[in-house]
KOLKOL-285633 format. One line per 8 residues: their letters; for each residue y, x, z of C-alpha. Coordinates in nm, 3 decimals. Example, Ala and Ser with C-alpha at 12.3 -4.5 7.8 and 13.67 -1.06 7.14 Angstrom:
% residues 2
AS) -0.450 1.230 0.780  -0.106 1.367 0.714
***
This chain:
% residues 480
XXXXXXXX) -0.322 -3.701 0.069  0.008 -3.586 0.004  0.238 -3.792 -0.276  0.572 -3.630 -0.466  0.796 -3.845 -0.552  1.073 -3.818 -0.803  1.245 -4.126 -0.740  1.590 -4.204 -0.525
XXXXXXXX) 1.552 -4.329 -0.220  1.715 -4.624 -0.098  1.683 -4.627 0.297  1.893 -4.509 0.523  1.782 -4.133 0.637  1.678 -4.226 0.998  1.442 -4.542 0.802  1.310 -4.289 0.609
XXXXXXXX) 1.181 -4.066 0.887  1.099 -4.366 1.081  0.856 -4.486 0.770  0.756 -4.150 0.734  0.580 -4.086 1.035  0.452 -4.488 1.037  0.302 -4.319 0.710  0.087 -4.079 0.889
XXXXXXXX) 0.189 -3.793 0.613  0.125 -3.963 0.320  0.487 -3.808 0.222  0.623 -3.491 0.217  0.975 -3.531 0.336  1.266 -3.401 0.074  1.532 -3.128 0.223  1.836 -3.333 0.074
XXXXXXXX) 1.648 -3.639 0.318  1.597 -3.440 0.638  1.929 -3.317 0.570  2.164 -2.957 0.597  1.957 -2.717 0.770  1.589 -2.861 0.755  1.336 -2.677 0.555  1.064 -2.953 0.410
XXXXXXXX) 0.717 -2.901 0.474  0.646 -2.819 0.098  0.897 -2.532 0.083  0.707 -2.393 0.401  0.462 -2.128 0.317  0.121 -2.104 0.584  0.015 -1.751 0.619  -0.315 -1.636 0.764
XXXXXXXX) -0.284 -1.261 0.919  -0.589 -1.037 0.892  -0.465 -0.727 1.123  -0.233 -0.871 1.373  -0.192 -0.501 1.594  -0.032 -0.235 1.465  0.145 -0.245 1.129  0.013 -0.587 1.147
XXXXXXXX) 0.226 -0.706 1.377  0.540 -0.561 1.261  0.431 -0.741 0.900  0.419 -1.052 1.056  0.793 -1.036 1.215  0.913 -0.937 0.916  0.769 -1.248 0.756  0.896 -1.450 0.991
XXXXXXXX) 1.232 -1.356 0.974  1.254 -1.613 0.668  1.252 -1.982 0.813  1.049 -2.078 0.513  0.736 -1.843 0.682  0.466 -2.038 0.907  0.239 -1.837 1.035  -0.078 -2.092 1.118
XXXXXXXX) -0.395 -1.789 1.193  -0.430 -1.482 1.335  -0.729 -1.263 1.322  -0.794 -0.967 1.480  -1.122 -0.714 1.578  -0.932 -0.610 1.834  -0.804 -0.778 2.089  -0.582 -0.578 2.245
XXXXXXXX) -0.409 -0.482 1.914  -0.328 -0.888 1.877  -0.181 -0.933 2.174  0.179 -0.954 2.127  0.163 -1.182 1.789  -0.068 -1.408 1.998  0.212 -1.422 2.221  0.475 -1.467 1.947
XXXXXXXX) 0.283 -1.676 1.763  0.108 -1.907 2.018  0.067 -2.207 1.771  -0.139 -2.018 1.542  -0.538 -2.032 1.557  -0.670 -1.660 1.644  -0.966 -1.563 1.515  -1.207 -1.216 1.464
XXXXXXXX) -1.402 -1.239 1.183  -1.151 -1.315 0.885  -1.463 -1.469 0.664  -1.457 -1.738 0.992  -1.104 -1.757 0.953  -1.039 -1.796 0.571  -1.366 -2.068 0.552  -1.168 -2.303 0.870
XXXXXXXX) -0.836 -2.277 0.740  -0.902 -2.282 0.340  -0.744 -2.641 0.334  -0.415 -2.519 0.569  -0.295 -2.196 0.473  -0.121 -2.097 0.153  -0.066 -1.716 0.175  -0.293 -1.407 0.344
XXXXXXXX) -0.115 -1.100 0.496  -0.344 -0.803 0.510  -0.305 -0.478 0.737  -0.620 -0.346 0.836  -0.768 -0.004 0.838  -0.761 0.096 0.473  -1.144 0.019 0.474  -1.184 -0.318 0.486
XXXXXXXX) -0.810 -0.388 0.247  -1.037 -0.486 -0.065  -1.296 -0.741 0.068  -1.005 -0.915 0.305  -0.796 -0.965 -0.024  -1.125 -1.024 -0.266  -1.221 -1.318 -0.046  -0.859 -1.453 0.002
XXXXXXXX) -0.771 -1.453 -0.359  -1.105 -1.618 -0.459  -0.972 -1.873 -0.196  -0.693 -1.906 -0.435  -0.455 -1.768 -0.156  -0.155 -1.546 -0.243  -0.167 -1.177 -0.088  0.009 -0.960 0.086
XXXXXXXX) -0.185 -0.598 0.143  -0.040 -0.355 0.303  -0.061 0.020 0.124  -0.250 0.192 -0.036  -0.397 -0.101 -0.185  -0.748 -0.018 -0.126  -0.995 0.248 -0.007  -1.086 0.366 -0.368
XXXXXXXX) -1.029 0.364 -0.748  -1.276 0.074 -0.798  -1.148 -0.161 -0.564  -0.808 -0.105 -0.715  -0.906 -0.172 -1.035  -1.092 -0.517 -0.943  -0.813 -0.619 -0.708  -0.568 -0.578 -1.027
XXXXXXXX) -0.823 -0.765 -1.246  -0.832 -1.038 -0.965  -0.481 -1.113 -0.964  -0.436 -1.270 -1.279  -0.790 -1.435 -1.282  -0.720 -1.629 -1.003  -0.351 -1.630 -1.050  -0.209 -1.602 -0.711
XXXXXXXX) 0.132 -1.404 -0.626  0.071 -1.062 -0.514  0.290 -0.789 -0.298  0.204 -0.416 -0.165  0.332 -0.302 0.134  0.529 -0.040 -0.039  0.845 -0.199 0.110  1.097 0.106 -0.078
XXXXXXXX) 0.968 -0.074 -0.398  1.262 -0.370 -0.323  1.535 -0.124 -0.210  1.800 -0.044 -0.370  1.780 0.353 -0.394  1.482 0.335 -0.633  1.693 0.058 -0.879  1.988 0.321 -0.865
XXXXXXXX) 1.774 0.617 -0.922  1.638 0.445 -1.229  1.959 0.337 -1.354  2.067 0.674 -1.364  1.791 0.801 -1.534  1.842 0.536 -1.806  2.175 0.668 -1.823  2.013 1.012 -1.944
XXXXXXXX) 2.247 1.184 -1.659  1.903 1.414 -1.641  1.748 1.406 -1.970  1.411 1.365 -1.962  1.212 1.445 -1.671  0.888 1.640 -1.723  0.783 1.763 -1.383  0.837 1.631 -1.045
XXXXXXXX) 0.718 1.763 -0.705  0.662 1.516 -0.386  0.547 1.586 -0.064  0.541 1.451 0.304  0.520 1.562 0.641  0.216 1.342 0.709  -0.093 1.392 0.861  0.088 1.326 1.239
XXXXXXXX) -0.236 1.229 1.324  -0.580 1.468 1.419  -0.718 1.608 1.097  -0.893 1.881 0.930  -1.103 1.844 1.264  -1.458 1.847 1.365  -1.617 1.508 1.304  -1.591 1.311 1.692
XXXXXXXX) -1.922 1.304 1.881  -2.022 1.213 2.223  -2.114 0.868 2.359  -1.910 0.551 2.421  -1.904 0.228 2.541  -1.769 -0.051 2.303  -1.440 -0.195 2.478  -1.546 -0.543 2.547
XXXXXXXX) -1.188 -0.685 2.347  -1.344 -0.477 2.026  -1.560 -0.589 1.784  -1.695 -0.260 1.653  -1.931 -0.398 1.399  -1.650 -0.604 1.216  -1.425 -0.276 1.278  -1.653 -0.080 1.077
XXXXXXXX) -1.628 -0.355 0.766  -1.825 -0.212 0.440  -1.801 0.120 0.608  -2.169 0.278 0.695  -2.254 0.241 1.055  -2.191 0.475 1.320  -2.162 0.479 1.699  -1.795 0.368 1.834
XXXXXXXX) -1.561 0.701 1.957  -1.218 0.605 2.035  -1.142 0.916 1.790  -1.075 0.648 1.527  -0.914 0.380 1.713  -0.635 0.213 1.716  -0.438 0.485 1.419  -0.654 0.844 1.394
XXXXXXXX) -0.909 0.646 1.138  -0.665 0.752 0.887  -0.838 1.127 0.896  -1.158 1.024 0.817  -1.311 0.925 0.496  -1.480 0.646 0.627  -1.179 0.457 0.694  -0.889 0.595 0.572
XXXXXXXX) -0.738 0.802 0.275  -0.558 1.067 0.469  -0.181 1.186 0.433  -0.207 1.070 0.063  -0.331 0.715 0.097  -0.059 0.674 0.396  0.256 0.789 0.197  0.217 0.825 -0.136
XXXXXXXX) 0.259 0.480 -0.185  0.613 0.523 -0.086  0.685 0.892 -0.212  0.549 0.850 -0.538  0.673 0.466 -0.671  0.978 0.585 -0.765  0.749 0.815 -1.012  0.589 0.498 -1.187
XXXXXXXX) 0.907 0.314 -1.188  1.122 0.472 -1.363  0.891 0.729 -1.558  0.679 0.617 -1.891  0.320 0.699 -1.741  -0.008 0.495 -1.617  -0.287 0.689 -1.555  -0.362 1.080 -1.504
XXXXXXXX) -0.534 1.217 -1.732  -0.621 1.561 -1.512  -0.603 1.649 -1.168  -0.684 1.948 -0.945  -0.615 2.043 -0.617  -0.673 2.248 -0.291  -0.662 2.252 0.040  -0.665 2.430 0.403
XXXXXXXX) -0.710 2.322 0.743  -0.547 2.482 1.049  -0.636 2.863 1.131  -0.865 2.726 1.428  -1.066 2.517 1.243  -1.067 2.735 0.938  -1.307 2.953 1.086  -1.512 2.718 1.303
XXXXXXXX) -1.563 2.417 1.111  -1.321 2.401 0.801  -1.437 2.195 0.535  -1.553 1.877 0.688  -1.698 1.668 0.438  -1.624 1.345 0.697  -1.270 1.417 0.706  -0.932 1.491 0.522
XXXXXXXX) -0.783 1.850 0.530  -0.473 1.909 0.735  -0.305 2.016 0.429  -0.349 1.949 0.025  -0.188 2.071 -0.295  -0.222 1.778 -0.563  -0.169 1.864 -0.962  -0.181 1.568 -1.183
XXXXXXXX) -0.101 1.549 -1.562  -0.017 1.242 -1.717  0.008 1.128 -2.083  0.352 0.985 -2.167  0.315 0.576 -2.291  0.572 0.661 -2.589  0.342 0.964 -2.686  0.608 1.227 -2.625
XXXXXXXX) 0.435 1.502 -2.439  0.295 1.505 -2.057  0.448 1.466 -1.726  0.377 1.697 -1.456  0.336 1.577 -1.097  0.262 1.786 -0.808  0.209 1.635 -0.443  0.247 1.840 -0.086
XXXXXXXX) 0.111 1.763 0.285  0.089 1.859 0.564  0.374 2.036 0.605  0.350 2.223 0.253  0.693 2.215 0.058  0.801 2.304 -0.301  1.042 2.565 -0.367  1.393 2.461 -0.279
XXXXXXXX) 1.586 2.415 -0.612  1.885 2.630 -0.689  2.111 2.371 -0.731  2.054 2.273 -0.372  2.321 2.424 -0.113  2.129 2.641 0.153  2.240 2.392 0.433  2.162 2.085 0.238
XXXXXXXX) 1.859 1.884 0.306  1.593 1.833 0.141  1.453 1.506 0.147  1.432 1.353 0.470  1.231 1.374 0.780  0.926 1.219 0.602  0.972 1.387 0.278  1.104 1.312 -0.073
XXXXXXXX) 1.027 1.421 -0.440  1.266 1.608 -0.733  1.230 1.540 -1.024  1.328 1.752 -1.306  1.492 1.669 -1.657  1.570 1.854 -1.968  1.973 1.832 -1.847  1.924 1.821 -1.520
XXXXXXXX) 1.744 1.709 -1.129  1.775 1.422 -0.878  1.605 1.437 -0.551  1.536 1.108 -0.391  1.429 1.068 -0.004  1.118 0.857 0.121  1.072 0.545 0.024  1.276 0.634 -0.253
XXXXXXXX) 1.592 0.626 -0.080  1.961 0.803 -0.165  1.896 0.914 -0.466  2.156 1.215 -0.551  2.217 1.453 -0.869  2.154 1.822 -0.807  2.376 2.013 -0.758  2.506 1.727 -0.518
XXXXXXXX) 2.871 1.755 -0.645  2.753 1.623 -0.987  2.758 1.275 -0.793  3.150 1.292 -0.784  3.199 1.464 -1.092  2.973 1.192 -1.321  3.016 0.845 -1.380  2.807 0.669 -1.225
XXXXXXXX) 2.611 0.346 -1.387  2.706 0.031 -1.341  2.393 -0.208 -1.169  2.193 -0.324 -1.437  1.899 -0.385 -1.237  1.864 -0.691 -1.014  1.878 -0.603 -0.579  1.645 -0.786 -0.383
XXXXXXXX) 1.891 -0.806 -0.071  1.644 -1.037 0.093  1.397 -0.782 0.152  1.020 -0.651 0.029  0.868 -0.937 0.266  1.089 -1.222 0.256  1.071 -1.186 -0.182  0.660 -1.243 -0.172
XXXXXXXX) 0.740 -1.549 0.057  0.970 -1.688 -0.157  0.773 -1.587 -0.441  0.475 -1.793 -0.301  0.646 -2.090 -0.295  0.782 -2.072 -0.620  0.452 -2.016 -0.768  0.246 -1.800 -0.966
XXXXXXXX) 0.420 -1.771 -1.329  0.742 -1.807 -1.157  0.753 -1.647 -0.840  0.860 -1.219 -0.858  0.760 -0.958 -0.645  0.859 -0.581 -0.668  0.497 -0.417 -0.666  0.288 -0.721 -0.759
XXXXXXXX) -0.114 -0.570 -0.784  -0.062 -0.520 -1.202  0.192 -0.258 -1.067  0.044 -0.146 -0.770  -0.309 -0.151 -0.825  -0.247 0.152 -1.115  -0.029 0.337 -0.886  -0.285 0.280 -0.572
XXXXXXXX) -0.558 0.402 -0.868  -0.339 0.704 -0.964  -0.304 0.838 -0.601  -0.652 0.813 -0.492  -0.720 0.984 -0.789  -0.542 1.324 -0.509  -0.850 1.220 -0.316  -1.110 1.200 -0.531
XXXXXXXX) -1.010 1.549 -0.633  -1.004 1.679 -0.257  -1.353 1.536 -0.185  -1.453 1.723 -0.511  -1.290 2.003 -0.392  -1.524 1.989 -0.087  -1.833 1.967 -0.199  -1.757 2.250 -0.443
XXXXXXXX) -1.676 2.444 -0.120  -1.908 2.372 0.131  -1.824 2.609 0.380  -1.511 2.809 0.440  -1.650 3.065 0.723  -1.595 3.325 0.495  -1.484 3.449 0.164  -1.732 3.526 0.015
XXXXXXXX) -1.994 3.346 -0.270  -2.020 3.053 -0.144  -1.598 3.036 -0.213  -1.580 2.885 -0.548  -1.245 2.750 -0.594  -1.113 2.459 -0.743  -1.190 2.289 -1.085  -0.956 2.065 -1.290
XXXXXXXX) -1.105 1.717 -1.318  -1.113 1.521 -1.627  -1.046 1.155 -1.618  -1.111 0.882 -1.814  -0.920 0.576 -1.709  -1.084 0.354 -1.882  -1.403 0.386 -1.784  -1.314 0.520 -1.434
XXXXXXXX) -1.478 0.833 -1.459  -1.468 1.190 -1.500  -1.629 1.286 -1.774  -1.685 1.712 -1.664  -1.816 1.674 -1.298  -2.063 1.397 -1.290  -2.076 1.467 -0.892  -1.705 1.396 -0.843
XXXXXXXX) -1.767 0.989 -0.978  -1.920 0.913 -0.642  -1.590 0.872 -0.509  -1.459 0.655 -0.769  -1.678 0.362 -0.602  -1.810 0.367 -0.236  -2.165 0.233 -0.140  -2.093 -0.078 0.126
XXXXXXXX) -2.284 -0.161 0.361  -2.562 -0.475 0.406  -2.375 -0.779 0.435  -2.083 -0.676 0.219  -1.957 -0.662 -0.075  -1.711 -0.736 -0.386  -1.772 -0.958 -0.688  -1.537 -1.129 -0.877
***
């Protein structure tokens, strides 16, 4: 039992403590009390971690960089992926099933971090929100367009604060970029082309085969998730999963979620309304085994059309992997850059362009010597100096209703819905062409898709609406 109490206290400080702990915490102990420098227990925020390897781990120290974080569970499949935030964290409980760990600690943690393969992102934040527990999931929100949808629908039924790991969302370049659009210094924008240089892992490759022995540190069959069974090949683990179906959503799922929020930030769209695409694989594999149905290309072009929300026309966006680029603009000096290292996205206006780096970084005017010659806009638009992960923990504590986050899941569950939307297309795009030895008949091209976000479906290829929702497997599943 814990008791608030809004009246002044009397006793000294070190009588207060003293009764305190006589009290056996039937107080919680007021900063102005404990005095310059303490945090109270009820401004601390407990945070279960579900993926503790990988990006995991580098989520957690970037929660704990506030003092307000305390991180009270672990859980990991893998042991060997957990082992330096069990070492960091040696007062937290570790666990390997999450469902174990979110039905022990229900009554001690407030908050659920989630980085696990892109698989299992739904159920882990399903079950943690019906907990009540706020959410943190790393991107792309989910495996599909379904789970996005629910996961959006879930955040205001159970009313818990929500954050996507699309950390560019709280920097500054995006708020910039937007305030200069406002500023109509490019009119307004009707096309814009992103790409990346992702995959820079295997793909567009022969599905793994051969047999392996489970590491003893992995649990394979809570690795796997709703995914359908298969033997273990350490093909997918610890980071290639991202190439395969299964358990990942390719060089789309992994960056879009940084390339594109600028996109549904500052521009007036939702949902596509039409998308189309294609796709190649290396030369190798192009004429050995080329369109893998288990896995994602090496390279995709992505067309999607989306209705303006004022009812002023369309916007066109186009998206690039795998090393595919648009045509340099003309306003762009031969020796300038553009983009960065892991890619960018122009957009073009009626008066003019502005390219933007990943994660929606330096935003600039094209030609680049419009940003001396122009005025530039004041800041209208509130900076969140404290950082992507350090806002949802404050956020937490202040509450539902009160707390803010920059890509909270009503944002971020349409954007996640409108990306996957690239990879619903490819996987159309490969069972339209199911097999690329040659060029003949059996090479049918590409059809646009039809899409009606409403309903979630696609209303002129009934065969493409099997990716829209995912068959689990036995044991799993996600209800709200």
């Amino acid at each position: 039992m814990k008791i608030k109490s809004n009246q002044p206290f009397k006793a000294s400080r070190r009588q207060f403590i003293r009764n305190t702990a006589l009290a056996a915490g039937f107080y919680i102990v007021p900063r102005h009390v404990l005095g310059k420098g303490f945090i109270a227990p009820s401004d601390k925020l407990n945070i279960a971690a579900i993926g503790a390897g990988g990006k995991g781990q580098s989520d957690l120290f970037e929660f704990s960089k506030s003092p307000k974080a305390n991180i009270v569970a672990l859980c990991d499949v893998d042991d060997r992926a957990s082992v330096k935030s069990r070492q960091r964290f040696t007062k937290a409980t570790y666990y390997k099933d999450f469902r174990e760990m979110l039905e022990k600690e229900k009554n001690n943690i407030d908050a659920v971090s989630v980085s696990t393969p892109d698989n299992t992102h739904a159920v882990a934040a399903l079950t943690a929100m019906q907990l009540g527990k706020h959410v943190y999931v790393q991107k792309p929100l989910t495996h599909d367009i379904y789970e996005a949808r629910i996961l959006t629908e879930a955040a205001a039924k159970y009313k818990v604060v929500t954050q996507m790991g699309n950390q560019g969302g709280s920097g500054d370049g995006v708020r910039k970029m937007k305030e200069m659009y406002d500023a109509g210094l490019i009119g307004d924008v009707h096309t814009v082309y992103c790409w990346t240089n992702r995959p820079v892992w295997p793909q567009g490759i022969p599905t793994p085969t051969g047999k392996f022995d489970v590491p003893k540190e992995l649990n394979w069959d809570l690795w796997l998730g709703p995914a359908r069974a298969i033997d273990y090949n350490p093909a997918y683990v610890p980071f290639s999963w991202r190439g395969w179906w299964a358990f990942g959503t390719g060089a789309l799922g992994d960056m879009a979620c940084h390339i594109m929020d600028p996109v549904f930030r500052i521009l007036p769209i939702l949902y596509p309304s039409e998308v189309e695409c294609s796709v190649a694989n290396s030369w190798k594999s192009m004429w050995a085994e080329s369109n893998n149905p288990d896995g994602c290309p090496s390279s995709s072009i992505i067309h999607l059309t989306y209705p303006r929300n004022d009812g002023k026309g369309k916007i066109k966006v186009t998206w690039m992997d795998g090393g595919l680029l648009p045509e340099r603009p003309d306003e762009l000096l031969p020796d300038e850059p553009m983009g960065n290292w892991d890619g960018g996205a122009i957009f073009v206006g009626t008066k003019g362009k502005i390219m933007v780096d990943c994660y929606g970084a330096n935003p600039r005017l094209l030609p680049t010597i419009r940003m001396k010659e122009e005025t530039m806009p004041k800041e209208t638009l509130a900076r969140v100096p404290e950082g992507h992960y350090v806002q949802w923990v404050n956020a937490c504590i202040d509450g539902y209703g009160k707390g803010v986050t920059s890509s909270p899941f009503e944002y971020a569950g349409p954007l996640t819905e409108s990306i996957l939307m690239g990879n619903l297309a490819i996987r159309s795009w490969q069972m339209i062409n199911p097999n690329m030895k040659g060029w003949g008949d059996k090479y049918l091209g590409r059809k646009k898709l039809l899409w009606d976000a409403k309903n979630m479906t696609i209303t002129n290829f009934e065969e493409a609406n099997q990716f829209v929702r995912r068959t689990y497997r036995e044991g799993w599943d996600l209800k709200l």
